[in-house]
C-alpha positions as CSV (number, residue, x, y, z in Angstrom):
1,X,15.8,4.8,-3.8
2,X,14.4,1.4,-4.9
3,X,14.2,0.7,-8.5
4,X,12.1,-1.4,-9.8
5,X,12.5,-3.9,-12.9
6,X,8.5,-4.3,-12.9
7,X,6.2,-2.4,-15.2
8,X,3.6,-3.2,-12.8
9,X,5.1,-1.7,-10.0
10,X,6.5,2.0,-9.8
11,X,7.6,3.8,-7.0
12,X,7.5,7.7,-6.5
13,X,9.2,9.3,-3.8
14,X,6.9,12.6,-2.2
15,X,9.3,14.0,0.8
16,X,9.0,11.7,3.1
17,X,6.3,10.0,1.6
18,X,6.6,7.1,-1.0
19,X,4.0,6.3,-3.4
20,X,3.6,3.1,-4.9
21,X,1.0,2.3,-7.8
22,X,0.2,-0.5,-8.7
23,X,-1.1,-1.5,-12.4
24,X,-2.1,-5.2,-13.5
25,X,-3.6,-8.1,-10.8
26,X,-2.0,-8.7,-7.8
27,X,-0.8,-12.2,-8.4
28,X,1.7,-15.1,-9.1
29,X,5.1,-13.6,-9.3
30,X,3.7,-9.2,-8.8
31,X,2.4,-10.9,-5.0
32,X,6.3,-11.5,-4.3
33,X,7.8,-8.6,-6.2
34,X,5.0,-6.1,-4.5
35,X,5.8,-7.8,-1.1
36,X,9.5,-7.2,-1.4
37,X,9.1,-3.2,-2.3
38,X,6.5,-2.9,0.3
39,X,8.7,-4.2,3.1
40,X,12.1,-1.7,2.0
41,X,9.4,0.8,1.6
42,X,7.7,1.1,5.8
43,X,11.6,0.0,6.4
44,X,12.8,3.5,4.9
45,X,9.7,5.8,5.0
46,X,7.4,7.1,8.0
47,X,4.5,6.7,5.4
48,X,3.8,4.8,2.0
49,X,0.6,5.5,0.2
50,X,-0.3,2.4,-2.3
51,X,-2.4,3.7,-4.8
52,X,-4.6,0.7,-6.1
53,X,-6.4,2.2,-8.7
54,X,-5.2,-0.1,-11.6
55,X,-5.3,-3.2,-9.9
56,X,-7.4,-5.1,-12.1
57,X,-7.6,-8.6,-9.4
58,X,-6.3,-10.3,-6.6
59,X,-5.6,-13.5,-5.2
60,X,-5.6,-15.0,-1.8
61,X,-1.9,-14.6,-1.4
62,X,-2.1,-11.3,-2.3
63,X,-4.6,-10.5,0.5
64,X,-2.7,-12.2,2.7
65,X,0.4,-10.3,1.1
66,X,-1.5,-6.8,2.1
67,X,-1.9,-8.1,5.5
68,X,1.6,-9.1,6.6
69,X,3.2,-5.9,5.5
70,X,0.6,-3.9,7.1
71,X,1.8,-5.8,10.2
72,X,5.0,-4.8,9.1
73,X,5.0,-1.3,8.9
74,X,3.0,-1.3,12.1
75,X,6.1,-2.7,14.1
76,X,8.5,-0.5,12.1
77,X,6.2,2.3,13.3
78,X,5.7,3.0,9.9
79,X,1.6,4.2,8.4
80,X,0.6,2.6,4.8
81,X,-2.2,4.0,3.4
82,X,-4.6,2.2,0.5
83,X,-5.6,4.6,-2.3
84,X,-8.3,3.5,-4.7
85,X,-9.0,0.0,-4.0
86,X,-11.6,-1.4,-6.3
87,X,-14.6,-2.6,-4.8
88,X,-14.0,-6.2,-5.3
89,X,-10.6,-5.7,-3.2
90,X,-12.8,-4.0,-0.2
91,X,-15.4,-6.5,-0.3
92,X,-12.6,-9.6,0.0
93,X,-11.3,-7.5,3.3
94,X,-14.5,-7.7,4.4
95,X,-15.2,-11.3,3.9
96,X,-12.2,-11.8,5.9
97,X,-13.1,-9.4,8.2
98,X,-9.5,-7.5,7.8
99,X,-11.0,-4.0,5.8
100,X,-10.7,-2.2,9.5
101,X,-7.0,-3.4,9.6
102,X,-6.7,-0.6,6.4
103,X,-6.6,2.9,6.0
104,X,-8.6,3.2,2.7
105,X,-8.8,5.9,0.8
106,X,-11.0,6.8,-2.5
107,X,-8.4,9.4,-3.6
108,X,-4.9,9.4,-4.1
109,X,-4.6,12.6,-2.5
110,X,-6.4,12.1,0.4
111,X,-3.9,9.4,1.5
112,X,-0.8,11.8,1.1
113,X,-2.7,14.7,2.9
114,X,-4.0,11.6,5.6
115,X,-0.3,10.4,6.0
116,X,1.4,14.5,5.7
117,X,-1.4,15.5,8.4
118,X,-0.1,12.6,10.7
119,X,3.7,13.6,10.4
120,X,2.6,17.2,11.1
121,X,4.6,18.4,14.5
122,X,1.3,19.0,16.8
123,X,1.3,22.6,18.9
């Protein structure tokens, strides 16, 4: 398990889910710590649900942060999941017409039961 030195970044672990909240702005030096759990997370994990709810701002690296390692865990075959972005987050997706690249979710827990539903066995 990842441990993090950040009290803007924690990590949960939910089976084989991880959850990782996010508290503060998304900016400066968080961009590159965020970035680096985010890649060992869709590395290690079939899902990761980033619950956004406390992210008070973000910056155009951090956009483009969000972006890469959703490309990421699409090629590691892994599913990341956006809980709780604020409206000013959904509304700079749409300006750069990447909010249908992202599962977003209003709830935490409709994320995990999103991402648990998709690693169901079907039949």
């Amino acid at each position: 398990m990842l441990t993090t030195h950040s009290p803007v970044i924690g990590t949960s672990e939910l089976g084989e889910l991880l959850l990782v909240e996010v508290r503060d702005g998304i900016d400066g030096e968080v961009t590159g710590d965020l970035r680096d759990v985010l890649a060992w997370a869709v590395d290690r994990y079939d899902g990761v649900v980033v619950d956004l709810s406390g992210v008070t701002s973000i910056d155009r690296p951090g956009l483009g942060m969000l972006l890469q390692v959703q490309d990421r865990a699409h090629l590691r075959g892994s599913r990341i999941c956006f809980a709780s972005p604020s409206a000013a987050l959904v509304d700079a997706l749409t300006d750069l017409r990447a909010d249908a690249l992202f599962e977003m979710f209003d709830r935490r827990s409709a994320a995990i039961a999103r991402l648990r539903e998709l690693a169901a066995p079907v039949g």
